[in-house]
Backbone bond lengths (Angstrom), bond angles and torsions (degrees), N, CA, C in turn:
res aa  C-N    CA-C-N  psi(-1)  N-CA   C-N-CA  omega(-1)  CA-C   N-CA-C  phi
1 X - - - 1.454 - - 1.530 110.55 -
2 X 1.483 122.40 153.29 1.608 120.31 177.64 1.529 112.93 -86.91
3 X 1.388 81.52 139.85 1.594 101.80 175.59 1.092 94.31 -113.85
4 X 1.655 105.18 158.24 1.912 112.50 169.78 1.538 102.18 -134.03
5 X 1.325 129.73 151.38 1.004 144.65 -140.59 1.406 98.58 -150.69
6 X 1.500 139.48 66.28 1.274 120.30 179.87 1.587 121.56 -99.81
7 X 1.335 127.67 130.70 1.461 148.82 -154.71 1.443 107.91 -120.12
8 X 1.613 119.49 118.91 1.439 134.93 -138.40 1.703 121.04 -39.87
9 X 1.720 89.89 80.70 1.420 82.19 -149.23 1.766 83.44 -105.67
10 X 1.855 96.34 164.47 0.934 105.44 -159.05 2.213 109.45 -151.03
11 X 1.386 115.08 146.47 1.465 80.17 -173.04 2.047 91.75 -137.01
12 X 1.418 92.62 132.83 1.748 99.39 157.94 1.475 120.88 -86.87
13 X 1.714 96.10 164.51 1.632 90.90 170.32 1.468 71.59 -148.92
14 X 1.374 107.00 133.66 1.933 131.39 163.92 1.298 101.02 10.17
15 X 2.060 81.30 79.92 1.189 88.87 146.62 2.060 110.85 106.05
16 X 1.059 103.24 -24.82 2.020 124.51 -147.06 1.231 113.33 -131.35
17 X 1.540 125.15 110.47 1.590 105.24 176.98 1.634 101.31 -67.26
18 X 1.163 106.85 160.82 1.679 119.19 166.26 1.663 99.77 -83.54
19 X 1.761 94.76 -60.62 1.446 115.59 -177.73 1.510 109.80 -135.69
20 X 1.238 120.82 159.73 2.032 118.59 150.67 1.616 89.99 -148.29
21 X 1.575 69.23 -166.99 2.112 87.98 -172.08 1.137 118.61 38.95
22 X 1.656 114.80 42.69 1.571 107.21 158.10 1.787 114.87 -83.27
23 X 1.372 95.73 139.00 1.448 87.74 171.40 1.476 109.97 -151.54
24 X 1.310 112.56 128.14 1.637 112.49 -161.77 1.530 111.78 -167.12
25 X 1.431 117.89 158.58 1.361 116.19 -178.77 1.788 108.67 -138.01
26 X 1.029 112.76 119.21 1.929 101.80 174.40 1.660 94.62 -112.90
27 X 1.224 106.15 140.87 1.270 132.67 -178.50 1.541 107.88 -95.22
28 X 1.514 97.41 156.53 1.429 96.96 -169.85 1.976 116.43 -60.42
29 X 1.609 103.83 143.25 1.543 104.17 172.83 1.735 101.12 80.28
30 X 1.348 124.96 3.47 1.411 125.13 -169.39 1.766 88.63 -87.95
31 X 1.202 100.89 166.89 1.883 117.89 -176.82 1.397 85.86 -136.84
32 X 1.787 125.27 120.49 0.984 133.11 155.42 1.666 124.33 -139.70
33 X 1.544 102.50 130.42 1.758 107.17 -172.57 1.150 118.37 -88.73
34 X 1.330 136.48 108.70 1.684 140.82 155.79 1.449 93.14 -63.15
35 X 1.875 102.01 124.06 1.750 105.72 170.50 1.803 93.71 -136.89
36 X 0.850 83.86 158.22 1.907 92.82 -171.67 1.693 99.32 -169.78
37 X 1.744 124.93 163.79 1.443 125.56 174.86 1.652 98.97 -80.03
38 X 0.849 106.70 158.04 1.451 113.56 152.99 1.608 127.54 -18.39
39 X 1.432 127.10 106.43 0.970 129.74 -159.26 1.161 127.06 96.39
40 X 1.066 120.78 -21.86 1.462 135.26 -176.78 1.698 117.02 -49.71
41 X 0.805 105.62 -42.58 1.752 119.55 169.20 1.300 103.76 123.65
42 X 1.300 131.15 18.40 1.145 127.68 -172.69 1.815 117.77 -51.32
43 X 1.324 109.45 -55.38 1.568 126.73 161.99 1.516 113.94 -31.56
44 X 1.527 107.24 -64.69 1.403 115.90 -176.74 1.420 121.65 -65.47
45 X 1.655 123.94 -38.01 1.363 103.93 144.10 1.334 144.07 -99.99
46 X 1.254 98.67 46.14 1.657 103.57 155.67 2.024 96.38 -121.77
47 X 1.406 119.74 22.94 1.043 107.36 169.21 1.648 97.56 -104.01
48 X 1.657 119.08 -20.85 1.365 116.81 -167.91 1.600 98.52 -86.38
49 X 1.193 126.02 -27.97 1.608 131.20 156.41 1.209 111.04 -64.54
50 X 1.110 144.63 -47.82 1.259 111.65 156.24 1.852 141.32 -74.49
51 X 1.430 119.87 11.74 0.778 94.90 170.23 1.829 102.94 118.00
52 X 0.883 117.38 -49.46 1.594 136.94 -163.04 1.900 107.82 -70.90
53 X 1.087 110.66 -39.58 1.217 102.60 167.08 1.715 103.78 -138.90
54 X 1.250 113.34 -164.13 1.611 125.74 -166.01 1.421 93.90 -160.22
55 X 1.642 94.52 134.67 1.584 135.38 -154.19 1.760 74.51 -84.77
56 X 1.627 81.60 156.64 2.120 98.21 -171.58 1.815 84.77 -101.85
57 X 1.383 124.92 19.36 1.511 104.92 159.90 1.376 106.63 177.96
58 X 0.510 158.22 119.73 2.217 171.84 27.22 1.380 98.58 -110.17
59 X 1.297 112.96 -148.28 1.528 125.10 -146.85 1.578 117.85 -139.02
60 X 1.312 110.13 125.09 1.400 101.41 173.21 1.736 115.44 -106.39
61 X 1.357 127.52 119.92 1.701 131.49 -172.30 1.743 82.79 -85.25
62 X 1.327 110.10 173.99 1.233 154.56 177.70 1.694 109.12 -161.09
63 X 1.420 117.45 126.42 0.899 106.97 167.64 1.528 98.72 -141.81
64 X 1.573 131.86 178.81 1.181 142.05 -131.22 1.469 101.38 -166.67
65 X 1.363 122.98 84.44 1.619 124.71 165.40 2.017 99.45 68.07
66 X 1.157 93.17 42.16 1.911 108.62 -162.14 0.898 111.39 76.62
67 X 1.076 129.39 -35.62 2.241 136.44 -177.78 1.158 96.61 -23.79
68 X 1.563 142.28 164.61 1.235 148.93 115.90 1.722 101.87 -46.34
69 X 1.167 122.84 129.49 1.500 120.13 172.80 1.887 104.30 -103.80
70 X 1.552 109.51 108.77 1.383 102.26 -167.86 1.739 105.00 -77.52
71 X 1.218 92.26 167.38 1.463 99.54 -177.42 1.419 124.80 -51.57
72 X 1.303 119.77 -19.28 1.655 105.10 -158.58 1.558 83.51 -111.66
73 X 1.103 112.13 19.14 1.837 109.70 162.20 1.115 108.86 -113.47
74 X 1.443 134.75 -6.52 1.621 142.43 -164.19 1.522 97.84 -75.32
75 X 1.109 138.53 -38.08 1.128 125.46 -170.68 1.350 116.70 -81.59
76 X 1.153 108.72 -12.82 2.053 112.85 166.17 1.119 117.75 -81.98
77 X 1.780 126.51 -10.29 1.467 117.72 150.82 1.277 125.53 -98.73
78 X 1.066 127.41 7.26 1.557 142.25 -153.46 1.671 89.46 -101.09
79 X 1.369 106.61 150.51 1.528 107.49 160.70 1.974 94.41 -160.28
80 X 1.555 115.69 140.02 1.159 100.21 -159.22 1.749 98.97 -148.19
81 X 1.410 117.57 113.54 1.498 115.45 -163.97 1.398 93.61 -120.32
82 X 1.478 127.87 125.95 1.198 143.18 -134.29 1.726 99.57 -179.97
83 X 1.935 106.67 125.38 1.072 110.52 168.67 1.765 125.01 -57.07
84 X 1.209 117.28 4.82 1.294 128.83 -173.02 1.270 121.92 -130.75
85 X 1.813 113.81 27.32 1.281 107.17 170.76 1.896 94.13 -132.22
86 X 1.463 92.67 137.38 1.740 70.09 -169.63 1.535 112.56 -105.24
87 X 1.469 126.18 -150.88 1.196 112.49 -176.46 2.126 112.33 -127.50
88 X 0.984 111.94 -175.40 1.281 96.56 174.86 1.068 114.16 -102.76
89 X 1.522 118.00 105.69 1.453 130.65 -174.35 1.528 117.78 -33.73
90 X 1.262 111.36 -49.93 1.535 112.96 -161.56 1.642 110.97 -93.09
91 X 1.255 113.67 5.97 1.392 120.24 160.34 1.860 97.93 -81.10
92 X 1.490 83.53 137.21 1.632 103.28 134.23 0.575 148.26 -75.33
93 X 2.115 145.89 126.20 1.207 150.21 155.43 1.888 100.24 21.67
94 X 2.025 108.19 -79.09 1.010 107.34 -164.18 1.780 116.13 -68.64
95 X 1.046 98.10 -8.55 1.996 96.56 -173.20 1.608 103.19 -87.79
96 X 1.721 113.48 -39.29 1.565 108.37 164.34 1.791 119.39 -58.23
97 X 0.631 117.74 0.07 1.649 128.26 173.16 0.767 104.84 -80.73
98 X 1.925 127.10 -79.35 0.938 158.04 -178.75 1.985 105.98 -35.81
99 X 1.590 87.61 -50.97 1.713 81.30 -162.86 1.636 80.42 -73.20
100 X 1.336 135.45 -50.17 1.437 105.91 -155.94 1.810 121.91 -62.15
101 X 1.316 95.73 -12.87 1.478 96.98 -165.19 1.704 93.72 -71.42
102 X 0.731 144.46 -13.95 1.839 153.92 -179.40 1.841 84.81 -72.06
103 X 0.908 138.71 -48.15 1.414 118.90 -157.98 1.696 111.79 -121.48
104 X 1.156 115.21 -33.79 1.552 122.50 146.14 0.965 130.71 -135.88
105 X 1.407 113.01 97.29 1.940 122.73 165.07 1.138 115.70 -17.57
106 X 1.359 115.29 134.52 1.667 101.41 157.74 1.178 118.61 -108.29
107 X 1.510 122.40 153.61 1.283 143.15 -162.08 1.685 109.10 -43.63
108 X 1.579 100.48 127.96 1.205 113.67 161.03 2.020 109.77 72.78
109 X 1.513 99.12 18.68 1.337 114.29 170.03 1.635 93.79 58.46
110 X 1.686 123.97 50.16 1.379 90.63 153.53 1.278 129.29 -82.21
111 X 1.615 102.89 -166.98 1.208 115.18 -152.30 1.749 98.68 -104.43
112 X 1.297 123.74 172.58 1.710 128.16 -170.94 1.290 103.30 -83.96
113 X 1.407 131.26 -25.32 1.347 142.26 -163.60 1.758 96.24 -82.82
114 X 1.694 111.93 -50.39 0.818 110.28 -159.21 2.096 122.10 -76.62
115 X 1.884 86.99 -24.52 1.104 104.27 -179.82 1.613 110.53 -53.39
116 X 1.833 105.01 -40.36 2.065 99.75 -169.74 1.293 110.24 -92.67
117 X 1.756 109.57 -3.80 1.239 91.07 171.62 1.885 113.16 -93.65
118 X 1.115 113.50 -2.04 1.706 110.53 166.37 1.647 92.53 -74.82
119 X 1.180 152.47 -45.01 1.227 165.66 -109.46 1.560 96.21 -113.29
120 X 1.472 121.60 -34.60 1.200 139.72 176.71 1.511 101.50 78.67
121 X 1.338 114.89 34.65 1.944 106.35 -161.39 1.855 90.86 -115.04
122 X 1.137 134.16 23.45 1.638 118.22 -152.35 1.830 104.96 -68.13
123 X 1.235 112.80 -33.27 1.055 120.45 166.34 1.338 131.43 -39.99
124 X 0.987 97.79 -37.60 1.869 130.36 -168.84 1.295 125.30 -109.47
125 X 1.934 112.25 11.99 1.110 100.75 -163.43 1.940 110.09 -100.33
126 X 1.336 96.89 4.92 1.675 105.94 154.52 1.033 130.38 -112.18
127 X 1.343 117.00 24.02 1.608 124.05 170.92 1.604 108.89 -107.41
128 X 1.314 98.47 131.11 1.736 111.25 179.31 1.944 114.94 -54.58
129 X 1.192 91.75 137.44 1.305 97.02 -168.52 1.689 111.83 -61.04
130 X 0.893 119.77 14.26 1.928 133.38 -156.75 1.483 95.76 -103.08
131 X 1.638 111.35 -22.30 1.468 116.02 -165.63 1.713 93.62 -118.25
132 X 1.185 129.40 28.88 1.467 132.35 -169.49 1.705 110.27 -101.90
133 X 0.911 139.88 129.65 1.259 127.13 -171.99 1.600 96.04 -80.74
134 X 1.908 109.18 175.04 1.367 93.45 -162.38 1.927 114.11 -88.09
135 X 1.715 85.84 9.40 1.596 95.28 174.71 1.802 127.62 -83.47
136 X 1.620 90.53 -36.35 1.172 109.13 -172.75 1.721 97.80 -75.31
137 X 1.189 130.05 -28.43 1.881 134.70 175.55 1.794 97.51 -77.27
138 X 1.229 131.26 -48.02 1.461 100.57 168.54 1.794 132.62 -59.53
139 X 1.531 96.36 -39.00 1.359 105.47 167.28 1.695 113.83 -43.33
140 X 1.219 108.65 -62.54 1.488 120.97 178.50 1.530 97.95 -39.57
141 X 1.492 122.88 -69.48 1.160 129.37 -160.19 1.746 121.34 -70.37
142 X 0.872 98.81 -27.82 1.714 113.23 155.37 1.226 122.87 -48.07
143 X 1.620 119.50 -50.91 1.223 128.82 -165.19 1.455 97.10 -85.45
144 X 1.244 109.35 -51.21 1.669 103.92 -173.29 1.573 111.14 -58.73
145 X 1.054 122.42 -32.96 1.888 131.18 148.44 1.546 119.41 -32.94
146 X 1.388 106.03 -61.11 1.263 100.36 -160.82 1.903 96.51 -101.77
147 X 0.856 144.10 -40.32 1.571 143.76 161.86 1.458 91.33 -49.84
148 X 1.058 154.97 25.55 1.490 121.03 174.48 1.641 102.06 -121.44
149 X 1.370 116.33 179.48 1.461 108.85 -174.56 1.599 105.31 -77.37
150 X 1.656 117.16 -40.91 1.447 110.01 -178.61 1.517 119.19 -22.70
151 X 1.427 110.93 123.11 1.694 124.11 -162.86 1.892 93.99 -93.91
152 X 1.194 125.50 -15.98 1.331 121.24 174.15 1.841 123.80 -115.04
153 X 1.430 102.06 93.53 1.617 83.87 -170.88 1.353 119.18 -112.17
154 X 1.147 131.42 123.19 1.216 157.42 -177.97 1.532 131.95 -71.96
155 X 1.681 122.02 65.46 1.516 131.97 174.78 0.908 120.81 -54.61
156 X 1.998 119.98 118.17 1.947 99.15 170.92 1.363 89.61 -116.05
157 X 1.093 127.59 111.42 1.919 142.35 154.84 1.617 86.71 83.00
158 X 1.064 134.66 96.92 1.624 133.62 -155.57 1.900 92.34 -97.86
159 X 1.322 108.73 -33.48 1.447 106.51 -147.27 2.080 91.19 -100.93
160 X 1.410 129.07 8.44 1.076 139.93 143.06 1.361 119.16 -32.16
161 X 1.228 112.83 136.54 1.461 124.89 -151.11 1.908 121.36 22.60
162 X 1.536 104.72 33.73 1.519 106.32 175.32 1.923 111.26 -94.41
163 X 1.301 110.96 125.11 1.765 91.93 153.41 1.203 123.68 -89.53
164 X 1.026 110.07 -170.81 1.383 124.20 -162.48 2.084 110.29 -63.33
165 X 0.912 127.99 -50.10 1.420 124.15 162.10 1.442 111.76 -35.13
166 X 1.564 102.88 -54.21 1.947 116.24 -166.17 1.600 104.37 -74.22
167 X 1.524 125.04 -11.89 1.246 119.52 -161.59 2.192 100.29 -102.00
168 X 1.421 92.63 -16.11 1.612 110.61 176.12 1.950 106.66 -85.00
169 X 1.555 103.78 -37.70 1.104 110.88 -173.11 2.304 104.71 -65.71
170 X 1.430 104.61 -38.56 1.188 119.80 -170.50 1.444 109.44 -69.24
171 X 1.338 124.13 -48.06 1.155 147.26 143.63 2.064 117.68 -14.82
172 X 1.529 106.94 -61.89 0.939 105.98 149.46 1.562 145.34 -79.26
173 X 1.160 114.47 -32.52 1.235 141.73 142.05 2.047 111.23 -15.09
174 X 1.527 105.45 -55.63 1.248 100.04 176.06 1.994 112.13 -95.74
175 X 1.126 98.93 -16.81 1.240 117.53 158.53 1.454 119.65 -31.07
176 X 1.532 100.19 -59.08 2.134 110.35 -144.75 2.043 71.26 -103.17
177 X 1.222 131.65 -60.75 1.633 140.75 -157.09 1.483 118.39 -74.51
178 X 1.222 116.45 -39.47 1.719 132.56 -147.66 1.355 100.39 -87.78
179 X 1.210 122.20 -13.62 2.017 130.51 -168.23 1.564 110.64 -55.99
180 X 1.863 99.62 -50.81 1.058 103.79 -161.00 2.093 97.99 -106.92
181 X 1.125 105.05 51.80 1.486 118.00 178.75 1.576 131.17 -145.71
182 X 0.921 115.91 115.50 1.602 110.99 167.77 1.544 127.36 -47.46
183 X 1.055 140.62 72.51 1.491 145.23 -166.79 1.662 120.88 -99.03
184 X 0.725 102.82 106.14 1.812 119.75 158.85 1.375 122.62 -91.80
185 X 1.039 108.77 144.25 1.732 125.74 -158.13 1.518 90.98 -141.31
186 X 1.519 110.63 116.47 1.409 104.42 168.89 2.221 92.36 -112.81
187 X 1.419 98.16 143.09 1.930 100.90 -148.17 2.167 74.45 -134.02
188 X 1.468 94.09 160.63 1.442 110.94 179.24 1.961 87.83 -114.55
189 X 1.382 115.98 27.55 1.689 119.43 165.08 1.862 86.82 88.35
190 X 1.289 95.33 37.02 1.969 88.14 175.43 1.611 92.33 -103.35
191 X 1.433 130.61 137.80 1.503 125.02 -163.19 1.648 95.58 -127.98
192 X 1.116 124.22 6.86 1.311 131.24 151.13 1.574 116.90 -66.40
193 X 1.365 108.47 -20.94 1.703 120.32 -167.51 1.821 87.89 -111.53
194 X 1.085 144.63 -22.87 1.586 137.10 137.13 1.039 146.56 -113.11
195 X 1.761 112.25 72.41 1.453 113.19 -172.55 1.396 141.65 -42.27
196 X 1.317 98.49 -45.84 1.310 124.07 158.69 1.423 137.18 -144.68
197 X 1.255 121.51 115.51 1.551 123.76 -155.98 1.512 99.49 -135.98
198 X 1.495 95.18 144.36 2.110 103.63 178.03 1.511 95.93 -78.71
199 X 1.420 141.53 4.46 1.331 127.35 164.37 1.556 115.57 179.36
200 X 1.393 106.23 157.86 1.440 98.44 175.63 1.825 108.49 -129.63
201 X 1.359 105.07 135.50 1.190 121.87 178.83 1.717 111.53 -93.30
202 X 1.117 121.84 121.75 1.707 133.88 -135.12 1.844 93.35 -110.07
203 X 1.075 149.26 79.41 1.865 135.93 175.08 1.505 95.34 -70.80
């Protein structure tokens, strides 16, 4: 399982820290929330935890069953649902499954049927995602997060565009899936989006 190991790391943008002197470790299967106001960098380091960019000073480890997990394997445990990654409109519910299962399995070889009905979408699972409201596309994207094999998963504001049913459903969601996963939640101090976490990292 992944561990992360982060070493006083810290990131500028022209000129400005965002953040420095982070220093922290989550152990494998741990649930931990980065919460900060707006601006805080919350986004940006859960982009340097995942992989996507690199902090302008210390170090982030990954490791893998103790392994060092090198980089050009990081992205086969990584899974990362973020208001800023979008989806491919003209797929359907069932073809985004489909295409992800080509690059990460999901756990325990389920099945496509079974994936939309945790997803609560079964209705919806041949309608193009272009016609998805923007609640019913996080739902989707949640599940394909947490059903999938990726051992490190990465929340930015999870419960975004959720109501109140979808924010109980998510809730369980990390409940029945999240046990056997390393999860980070980066939260604007919304604690509905971290029920329960082995720690919180403060911007």
């Amino acid at each position: 399982m992944v561990n992360l190991l982060v070493n006083d790391c810290g990131k500028k943008y022209r000129g400005k820290w965002v953040f420095r002197n982070l220093n922290f470790t989550i152990e494998t299967e741990q649930h931990f929330a980065v919460t900060g106001k707006n601006g805080s960098g919350k986004s940006t380091l859960l982009k340097i935890l995942a992989g996507y960019t690199k902090p302008s000073k210390g170090t982030v480890q990954w490791s893998l069953y103790q392994s060092t997990l090198p980089a050009d394997k990081l992205f086969e445990q990584v899974y990362v649902v973020a208001p800023y990654l979008e989806t491919i409109e003209e797929f359907t519910l069932s073809d985004l499954i489909r295409f992800q299962q080509k690059f990460k399995p999901f756990k325990d070889s389920l099945s496509l049927s079974k994936v939309v009905e945790v997803a609560g979408l079964t209705e919806n699972k041949n309608k193009p995602l272009q016609f998805f409201s923007s609640g019913m596309k996080q739902r989707a994207m949640l599940t394909l997060a947490m059903l999938s094999s990726a051992r490190l998963v990465l929340l930015d504001e999870p419960c975004a565009n959720l109501d109140k049913d979808a924010r109980l459903w998510y809730a369980d969601l990390l409940d029945c899936y999240g046990k056997e996963k390393t999860v980070v939640i980066a939260s604007n101090h919304n604690e509905e989006e971290y029920p329960e976490v082995d720690g919180i990292i403060s911007l």
